[in-house]
Backbone as XML, in Angstrom:
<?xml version="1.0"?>
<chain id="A" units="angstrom">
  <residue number="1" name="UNK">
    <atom name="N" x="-42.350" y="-47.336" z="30.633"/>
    <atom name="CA" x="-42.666" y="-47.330" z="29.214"/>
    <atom name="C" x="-43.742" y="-46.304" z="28.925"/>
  </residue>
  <residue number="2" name="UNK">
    <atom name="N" x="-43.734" y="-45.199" z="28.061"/>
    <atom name="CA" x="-44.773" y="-44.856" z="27.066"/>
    <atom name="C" x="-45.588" y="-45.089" z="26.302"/>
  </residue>
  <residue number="3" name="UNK">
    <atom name="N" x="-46.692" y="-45.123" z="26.185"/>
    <atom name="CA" x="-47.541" y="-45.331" z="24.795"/>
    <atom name="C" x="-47.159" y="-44.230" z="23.932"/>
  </residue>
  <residue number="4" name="UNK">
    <atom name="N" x="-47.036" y="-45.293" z="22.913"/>
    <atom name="CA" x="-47.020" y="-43.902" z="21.489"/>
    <atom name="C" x="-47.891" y="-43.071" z="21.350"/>
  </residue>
  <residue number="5" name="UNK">
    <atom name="N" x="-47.644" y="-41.510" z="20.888"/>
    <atom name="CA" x="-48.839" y="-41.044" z="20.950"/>
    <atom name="C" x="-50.368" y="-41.107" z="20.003"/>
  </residue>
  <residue number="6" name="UNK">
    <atom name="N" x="-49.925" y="-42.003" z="19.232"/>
    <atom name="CA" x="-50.993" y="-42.778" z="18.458"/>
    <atom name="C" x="-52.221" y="-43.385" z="19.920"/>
  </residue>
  <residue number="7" name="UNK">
    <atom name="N" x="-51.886" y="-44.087" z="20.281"/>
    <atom name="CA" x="-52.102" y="-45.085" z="21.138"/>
    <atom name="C" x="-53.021" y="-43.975" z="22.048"/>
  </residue>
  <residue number="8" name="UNK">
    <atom name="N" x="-53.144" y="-42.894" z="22.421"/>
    <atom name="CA" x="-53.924" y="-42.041" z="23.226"/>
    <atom name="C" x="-54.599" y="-40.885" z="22.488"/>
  </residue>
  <residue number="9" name="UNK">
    <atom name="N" x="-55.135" y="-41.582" z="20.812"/>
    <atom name="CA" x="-55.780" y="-40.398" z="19.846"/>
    <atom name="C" x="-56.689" y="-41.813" z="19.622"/>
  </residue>
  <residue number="10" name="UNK">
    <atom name="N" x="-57.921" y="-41.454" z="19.249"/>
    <atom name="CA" x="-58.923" y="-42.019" z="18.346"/>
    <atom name="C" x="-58.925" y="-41.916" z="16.804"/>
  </residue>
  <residue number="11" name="UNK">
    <atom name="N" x="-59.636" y="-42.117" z="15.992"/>
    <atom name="CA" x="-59.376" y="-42.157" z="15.031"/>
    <atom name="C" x="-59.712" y="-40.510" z="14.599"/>
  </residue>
  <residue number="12" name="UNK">
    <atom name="N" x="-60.439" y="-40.192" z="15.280"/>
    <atom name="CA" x="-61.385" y="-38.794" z="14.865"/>
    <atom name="C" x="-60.476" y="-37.697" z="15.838"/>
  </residue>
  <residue number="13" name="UNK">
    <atom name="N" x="-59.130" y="-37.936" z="15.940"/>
    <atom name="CA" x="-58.286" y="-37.198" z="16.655"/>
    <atom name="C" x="-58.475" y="-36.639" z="17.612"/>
  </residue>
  <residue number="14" name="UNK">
    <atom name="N" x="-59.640" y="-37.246" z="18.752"/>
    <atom name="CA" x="-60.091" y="-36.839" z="20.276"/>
    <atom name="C" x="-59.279" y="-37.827" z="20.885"/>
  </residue>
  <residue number="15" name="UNK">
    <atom name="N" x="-58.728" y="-36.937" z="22.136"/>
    <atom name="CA" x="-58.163" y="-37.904" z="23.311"/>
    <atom name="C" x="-58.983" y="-38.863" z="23.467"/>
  </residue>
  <residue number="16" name="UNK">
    <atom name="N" x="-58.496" y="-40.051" z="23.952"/>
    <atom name="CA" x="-59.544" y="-41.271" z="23.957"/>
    <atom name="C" x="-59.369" y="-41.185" z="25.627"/>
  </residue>
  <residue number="17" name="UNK">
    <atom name="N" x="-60.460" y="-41.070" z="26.590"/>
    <atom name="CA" x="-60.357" y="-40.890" z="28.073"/>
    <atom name="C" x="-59.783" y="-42.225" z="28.475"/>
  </residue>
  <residue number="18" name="UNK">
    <atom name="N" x="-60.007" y="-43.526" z="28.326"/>
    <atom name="CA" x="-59.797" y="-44.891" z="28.787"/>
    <atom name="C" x="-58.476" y="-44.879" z="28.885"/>
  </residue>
  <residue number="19" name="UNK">
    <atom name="N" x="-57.545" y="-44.160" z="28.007"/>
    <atom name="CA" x="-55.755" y="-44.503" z="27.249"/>
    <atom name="C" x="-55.566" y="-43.547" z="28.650"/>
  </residue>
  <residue number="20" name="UNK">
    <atom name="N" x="-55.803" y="-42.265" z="28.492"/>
    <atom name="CA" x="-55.664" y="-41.639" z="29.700"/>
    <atom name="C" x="-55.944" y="-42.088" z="31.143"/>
  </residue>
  <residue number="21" name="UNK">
    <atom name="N" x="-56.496" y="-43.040" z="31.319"/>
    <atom name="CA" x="-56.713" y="-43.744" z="32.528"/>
    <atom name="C" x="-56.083" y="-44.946" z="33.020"/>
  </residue>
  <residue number="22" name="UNK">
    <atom name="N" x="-55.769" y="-45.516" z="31.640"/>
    <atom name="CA" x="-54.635" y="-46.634" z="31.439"/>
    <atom name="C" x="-53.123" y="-46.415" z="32.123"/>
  </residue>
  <residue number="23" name="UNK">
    <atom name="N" x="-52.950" y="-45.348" z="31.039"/>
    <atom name="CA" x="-51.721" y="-44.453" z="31.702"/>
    <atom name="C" x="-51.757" y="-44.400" z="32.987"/>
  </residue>
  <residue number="24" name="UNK">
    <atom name="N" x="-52.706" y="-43.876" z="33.343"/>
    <atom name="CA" x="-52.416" y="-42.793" z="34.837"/>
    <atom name="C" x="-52.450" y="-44.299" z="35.889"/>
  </residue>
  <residue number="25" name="UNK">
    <atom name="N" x="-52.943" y="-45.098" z="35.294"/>
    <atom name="CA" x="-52.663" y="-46.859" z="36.575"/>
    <atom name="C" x="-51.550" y="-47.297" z="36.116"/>
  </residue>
  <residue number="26" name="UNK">
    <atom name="N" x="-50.868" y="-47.388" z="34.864"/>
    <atom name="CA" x="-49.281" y="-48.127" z="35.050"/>
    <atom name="C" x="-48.305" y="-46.960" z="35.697"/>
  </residue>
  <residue number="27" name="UNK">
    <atom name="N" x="-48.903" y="-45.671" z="35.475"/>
    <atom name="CA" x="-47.944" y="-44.478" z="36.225"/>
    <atom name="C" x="-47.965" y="-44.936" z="37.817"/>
  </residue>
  <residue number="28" name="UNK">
    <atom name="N" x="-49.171" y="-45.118" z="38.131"/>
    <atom name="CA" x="-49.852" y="-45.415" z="39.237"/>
    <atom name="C" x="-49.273" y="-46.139" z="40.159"/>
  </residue>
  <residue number="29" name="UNK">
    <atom name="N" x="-48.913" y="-48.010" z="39.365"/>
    <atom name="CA" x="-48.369" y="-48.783" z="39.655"/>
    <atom name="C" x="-46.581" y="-48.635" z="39.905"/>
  </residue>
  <residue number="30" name="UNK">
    <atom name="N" x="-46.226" y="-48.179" z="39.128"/>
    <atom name="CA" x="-44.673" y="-47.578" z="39.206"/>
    <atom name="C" x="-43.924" y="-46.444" z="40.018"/>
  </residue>
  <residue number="31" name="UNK">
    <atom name="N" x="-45.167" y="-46.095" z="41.088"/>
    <atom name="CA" x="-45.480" y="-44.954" z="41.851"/>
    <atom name="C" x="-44.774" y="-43.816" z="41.379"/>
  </residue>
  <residue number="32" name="UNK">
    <atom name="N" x="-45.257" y="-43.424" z="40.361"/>
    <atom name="CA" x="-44.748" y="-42.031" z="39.571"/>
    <atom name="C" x="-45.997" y="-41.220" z="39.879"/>
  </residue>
  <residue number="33" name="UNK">
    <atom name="N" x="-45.890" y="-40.799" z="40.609"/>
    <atom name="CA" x="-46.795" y="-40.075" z="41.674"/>
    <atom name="C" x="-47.356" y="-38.887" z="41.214"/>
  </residue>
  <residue number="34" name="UNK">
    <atom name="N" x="-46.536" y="-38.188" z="40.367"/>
    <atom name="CA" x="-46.693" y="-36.327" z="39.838"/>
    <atom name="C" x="-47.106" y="-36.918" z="38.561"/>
  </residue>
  <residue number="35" name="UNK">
    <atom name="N" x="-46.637" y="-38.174" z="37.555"/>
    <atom name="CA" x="-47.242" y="-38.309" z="35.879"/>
    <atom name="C" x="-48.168" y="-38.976" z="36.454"/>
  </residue>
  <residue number="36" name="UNK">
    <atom name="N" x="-48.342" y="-39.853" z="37.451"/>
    <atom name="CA" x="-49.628" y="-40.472" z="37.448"/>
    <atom name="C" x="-50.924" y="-39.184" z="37.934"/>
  </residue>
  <residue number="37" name="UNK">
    <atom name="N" x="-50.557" y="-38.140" z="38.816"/>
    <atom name="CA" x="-51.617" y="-36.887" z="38.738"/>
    <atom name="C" x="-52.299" y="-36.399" z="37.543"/>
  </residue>
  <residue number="38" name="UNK">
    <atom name="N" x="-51.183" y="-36.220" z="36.565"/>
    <atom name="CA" x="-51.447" y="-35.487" z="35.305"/>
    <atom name="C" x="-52.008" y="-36.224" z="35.055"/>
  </residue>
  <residue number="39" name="UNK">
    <atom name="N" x="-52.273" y="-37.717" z="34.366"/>
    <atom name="CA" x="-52.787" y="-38.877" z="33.598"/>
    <atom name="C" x="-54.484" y="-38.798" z="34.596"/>
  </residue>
  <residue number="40" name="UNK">
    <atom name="N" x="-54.388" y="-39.279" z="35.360"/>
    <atom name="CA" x="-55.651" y="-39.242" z="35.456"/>
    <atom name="C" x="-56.401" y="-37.965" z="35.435"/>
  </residue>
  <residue number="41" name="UNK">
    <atom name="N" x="-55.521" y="-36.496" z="35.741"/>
    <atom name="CA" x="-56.562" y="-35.559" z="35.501"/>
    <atom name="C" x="-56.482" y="-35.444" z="34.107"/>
  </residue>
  <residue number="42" name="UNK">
    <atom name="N" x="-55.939" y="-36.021" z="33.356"/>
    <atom name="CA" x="-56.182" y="-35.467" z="32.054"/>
    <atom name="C" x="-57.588" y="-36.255" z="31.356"/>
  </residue>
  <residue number="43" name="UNK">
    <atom name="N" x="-57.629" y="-37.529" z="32.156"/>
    <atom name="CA" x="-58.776" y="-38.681" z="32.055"/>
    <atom name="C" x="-60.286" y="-37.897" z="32.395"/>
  </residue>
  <residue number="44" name="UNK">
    <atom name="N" x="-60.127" y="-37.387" z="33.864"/>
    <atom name="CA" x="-61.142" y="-36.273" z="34.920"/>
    <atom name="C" x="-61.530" y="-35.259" z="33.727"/>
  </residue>
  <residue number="45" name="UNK">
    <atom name="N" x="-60.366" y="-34.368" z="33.488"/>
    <atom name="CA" x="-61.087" y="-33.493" z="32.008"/>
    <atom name="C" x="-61.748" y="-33.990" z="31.170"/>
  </residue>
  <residue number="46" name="UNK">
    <atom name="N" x="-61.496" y="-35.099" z="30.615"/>
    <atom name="CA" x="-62.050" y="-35.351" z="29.442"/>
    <atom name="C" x="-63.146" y="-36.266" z="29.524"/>
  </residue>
  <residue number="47" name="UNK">
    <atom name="N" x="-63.211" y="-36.848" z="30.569"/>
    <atom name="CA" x="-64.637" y="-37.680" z="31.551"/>
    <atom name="C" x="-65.246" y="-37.348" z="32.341"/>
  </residue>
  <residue number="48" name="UNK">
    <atom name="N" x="-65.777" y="-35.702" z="32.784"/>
    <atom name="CA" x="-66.443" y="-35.850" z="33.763"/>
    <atom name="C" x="-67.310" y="-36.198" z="34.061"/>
  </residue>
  <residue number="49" name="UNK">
    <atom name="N" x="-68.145" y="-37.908" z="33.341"/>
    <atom name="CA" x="-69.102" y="-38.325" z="34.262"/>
    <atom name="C" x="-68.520" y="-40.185" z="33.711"/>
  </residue>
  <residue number="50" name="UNK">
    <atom name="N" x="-67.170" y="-39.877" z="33.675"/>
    <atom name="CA" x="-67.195" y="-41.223" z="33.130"/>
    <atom name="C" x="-66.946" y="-42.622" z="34.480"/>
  </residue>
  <residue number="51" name="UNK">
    <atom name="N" x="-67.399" y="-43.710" z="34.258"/>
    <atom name="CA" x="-67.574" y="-44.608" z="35.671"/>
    <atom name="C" x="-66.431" y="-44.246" z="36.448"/>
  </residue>
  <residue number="52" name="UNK">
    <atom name="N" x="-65.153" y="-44.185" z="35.759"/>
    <atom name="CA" x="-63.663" y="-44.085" z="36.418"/>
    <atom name="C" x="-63.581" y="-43.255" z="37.310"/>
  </residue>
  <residue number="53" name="UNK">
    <atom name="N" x="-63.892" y="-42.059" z="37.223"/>
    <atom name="CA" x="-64.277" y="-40.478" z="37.574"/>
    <atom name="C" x="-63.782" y="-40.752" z="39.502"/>
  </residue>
  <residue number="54" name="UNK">
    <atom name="N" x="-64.576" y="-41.672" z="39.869"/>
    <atom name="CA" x="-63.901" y="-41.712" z="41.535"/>
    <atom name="C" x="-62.978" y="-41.774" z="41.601"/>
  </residue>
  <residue number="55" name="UNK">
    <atom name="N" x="-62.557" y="-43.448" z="40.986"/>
    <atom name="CA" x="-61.276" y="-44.033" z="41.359"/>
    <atom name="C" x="-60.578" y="-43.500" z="40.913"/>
  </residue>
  <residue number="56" name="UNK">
    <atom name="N" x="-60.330" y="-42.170" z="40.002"/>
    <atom name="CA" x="-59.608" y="-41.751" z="39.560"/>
    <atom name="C" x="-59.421" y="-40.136" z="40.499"/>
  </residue>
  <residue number="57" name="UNK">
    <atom name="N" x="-60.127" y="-39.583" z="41.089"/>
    <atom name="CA" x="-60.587" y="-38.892" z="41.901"/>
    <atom name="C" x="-59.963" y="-39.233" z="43.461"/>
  </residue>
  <residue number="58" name="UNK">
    <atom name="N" x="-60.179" y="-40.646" z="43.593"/>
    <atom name="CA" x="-59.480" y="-41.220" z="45.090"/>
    <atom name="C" x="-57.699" y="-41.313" z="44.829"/>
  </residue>
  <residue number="59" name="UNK">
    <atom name="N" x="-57.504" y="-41.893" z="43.379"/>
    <atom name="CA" x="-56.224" y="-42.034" z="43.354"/>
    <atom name="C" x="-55.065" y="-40.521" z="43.320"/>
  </residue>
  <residue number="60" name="UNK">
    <atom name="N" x="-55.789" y="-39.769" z="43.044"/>
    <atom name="CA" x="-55.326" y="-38.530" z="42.948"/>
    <atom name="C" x="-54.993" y="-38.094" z="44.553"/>
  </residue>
  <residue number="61" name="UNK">
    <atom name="N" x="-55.735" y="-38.230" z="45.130"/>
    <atom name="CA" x="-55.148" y="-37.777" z="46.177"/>
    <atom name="C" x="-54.239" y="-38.336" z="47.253"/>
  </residue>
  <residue number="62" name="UNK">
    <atom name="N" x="-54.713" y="-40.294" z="46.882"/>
    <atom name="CA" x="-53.230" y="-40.983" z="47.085"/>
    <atom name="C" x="-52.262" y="-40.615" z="46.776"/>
  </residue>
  <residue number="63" name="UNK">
    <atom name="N" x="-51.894" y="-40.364" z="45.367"/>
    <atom name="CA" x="-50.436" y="-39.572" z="44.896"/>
    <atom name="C" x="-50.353" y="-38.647" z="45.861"/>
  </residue>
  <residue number="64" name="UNK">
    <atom name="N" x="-50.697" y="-37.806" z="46.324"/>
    <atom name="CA" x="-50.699" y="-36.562" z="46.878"/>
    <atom name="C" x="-50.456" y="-36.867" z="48.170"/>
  </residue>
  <residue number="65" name="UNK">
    <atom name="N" x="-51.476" y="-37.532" z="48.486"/>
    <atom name="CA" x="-50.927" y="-38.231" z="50.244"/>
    <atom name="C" x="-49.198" y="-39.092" z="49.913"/>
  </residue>
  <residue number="66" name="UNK">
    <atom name="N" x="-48.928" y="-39.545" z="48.783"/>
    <atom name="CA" x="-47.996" y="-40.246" z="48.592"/>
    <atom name="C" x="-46.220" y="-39.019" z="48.705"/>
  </residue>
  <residue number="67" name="UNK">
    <atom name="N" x="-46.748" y="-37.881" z="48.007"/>
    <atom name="CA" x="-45.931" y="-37.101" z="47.835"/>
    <atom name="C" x="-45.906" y="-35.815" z="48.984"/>
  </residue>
  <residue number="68" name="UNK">
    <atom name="N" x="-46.542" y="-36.510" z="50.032"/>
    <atom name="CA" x="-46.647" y="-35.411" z="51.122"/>
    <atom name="C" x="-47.449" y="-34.273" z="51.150"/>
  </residue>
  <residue number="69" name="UNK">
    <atom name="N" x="-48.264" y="-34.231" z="50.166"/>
    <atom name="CA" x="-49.087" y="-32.604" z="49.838"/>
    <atom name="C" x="-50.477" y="-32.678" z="50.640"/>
  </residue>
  <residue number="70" name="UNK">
    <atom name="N" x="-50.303" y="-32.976" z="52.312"/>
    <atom name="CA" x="-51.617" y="-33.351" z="52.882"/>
    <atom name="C" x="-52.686" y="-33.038" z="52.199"/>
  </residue>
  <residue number="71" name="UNK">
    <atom name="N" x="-52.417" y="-31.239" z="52.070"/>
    <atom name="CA" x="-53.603" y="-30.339" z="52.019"/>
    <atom name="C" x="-54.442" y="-30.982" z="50.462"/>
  </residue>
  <residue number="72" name="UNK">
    <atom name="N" x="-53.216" y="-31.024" z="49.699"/>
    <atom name="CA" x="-53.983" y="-31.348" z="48.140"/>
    <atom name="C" x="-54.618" y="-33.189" z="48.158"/>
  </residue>
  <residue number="73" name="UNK">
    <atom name="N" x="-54.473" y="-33.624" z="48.836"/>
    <atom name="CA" x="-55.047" y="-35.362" z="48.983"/>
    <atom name="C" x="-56.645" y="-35.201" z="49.918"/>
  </residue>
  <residue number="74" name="UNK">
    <atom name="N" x="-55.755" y="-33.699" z="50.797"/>
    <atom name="CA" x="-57.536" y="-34.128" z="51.521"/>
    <atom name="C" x="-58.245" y="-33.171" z="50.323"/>
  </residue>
  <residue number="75" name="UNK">
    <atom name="N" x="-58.443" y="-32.469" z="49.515"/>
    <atom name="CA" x="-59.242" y="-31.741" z="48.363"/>
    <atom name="C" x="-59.463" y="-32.851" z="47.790"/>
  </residue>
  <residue number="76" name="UNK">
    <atom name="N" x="-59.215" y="-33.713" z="47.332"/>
    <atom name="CA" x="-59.499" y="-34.977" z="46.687"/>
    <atom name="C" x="-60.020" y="-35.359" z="47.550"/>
  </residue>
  <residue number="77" name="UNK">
    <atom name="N" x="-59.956" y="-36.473" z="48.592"/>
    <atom name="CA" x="-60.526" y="-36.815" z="49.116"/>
    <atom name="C" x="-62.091" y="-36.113" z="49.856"/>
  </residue>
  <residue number="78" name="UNK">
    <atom name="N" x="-62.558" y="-35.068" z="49.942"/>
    <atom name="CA" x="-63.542" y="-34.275" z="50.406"/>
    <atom name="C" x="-64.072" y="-34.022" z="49.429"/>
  </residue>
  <residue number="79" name="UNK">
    <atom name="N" x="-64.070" y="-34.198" z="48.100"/>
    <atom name="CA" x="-64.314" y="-34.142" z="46.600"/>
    <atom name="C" x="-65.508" y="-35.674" z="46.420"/>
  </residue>
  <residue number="80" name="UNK">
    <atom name="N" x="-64.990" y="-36.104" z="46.913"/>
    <atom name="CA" x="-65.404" y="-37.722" z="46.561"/>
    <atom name="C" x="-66.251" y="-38.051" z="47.609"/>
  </residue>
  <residue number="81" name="UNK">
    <atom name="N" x="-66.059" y="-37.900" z="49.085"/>
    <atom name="CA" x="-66.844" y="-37.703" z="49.611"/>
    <atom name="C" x="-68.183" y="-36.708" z="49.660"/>
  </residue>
  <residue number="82" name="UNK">
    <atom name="N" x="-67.963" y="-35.701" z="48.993"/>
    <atom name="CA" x="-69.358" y="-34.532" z="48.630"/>
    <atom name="C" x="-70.447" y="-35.281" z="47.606"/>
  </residue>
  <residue number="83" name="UNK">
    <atom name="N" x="-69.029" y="-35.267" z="46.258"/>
    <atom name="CA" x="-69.805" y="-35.748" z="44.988"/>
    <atom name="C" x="-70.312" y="-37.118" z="44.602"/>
  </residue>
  <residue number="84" name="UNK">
    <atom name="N" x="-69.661" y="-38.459" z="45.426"/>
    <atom name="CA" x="-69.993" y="-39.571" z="45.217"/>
    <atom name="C" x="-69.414" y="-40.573" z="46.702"/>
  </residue>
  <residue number="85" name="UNK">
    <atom name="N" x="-70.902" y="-39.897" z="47.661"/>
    <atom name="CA" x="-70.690" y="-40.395" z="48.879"/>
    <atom name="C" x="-71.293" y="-42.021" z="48.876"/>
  </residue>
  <residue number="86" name="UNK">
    <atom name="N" x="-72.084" y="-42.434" z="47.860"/>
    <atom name="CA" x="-72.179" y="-43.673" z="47.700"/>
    <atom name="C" x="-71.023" y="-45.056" z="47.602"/>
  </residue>
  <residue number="87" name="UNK">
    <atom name="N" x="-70.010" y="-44.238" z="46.389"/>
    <atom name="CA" x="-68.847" y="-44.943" z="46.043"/>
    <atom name="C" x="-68.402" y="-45.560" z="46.600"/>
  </residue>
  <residue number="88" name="UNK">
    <atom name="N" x="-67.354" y="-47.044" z="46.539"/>
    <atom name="CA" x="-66.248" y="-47.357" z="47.321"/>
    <atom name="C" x="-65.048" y="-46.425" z="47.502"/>
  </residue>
  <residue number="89" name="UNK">
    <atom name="N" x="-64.634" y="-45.692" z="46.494"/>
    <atom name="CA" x="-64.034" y="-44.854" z="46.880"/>
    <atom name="C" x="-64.181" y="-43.923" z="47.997"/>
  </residue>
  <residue number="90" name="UNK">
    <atom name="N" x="-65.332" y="-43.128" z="47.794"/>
    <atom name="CA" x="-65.279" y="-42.543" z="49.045"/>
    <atom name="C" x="-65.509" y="-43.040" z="50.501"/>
  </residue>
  <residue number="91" name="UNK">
    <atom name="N" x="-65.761" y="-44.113" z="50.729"/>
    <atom name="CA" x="-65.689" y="-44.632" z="51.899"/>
    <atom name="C" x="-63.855" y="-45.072" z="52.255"/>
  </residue>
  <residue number="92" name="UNK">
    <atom name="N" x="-63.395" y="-45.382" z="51.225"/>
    <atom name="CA" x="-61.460" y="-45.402" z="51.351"/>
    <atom name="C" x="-61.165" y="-44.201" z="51.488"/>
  </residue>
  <residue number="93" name="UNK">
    <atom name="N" x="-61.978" y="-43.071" z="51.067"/>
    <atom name="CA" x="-61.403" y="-41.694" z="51.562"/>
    <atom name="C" x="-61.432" y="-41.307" z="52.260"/>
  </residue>
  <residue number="94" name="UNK">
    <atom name="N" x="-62.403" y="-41.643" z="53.036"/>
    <atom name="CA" x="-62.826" y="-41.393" z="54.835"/>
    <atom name="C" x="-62.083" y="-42.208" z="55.430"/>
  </residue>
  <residue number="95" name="UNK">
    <atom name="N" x="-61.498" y="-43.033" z="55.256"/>
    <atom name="CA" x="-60.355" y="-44.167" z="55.933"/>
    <atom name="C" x="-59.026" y="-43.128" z="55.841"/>
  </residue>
  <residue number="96" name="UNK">
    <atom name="N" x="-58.877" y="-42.621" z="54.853"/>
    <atom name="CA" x="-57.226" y="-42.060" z="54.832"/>
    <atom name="C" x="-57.567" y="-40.493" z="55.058"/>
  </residue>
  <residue number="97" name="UNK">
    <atom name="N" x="-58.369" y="-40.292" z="55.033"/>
    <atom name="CA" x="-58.759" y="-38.428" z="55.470"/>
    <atom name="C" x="-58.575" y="-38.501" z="57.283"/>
  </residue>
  <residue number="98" name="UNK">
    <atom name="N" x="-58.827" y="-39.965" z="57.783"/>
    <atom name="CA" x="-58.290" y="-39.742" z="59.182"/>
    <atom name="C" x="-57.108" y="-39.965" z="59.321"/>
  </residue>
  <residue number="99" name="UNK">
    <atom name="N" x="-56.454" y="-40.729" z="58.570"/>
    <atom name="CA" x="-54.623" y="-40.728" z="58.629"/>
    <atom name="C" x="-54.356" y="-39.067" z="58.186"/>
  </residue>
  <residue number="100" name="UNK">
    <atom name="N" x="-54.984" y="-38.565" z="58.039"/>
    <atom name="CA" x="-54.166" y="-37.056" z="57.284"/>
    <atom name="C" x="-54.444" y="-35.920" z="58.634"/>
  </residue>
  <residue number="101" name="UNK">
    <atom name="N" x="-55.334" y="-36.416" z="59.714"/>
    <atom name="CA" x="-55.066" y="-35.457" z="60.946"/>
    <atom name="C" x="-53.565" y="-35.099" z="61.575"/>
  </residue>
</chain>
């Protein structure tokens, strides 16, 4: 299913980042692997400091590990580990950055 594109505008006609993040987890869930990329980077653009920003950052490169693109899952993953080595995420990224040897 789609959201209308109402449903991912604010009233003041800015992408609303949350709708974009929404998206990119039922894409997520349905393992639509390449719309769920776009959805959350479109979330990443328009949030870069918003809380999501990891998990959205880790999931990206799941898709990617999902769709075989080692090289592009470990850039994500080494991303998250640089920029938010605190995270839970990046400690799940160091878990699957050794499955990607």
């Amino acid at each position: 299913l789609k959201a209308p594109p109402a449903a991912t505008a604010s009233s003041s006609g800015r992408t609303n980042p949350k709708a974009a993040y929404d998206e990119a987890e039922a894409l997520f869930g349905s393992k639509k692997w390449k719309e769920a990329i776009l959805s959350y980077q479109k979330y990443r653009d328009t949030n870069p400091r918003g809380k999501l920003y990891p998990d959205a950052t880790y999931k990206i490169g799941v898709c990617f590990q999902e769709l075989g693109m080692k090289d592009e899952a470990r850039t994500f993953y080494e991303e998250l580990k640089e920029k938010f080595p605190n995270a839970k995420e990046a400690k799940k990224a160091v878990t699957r950055l050794k499955t990607l040897k």
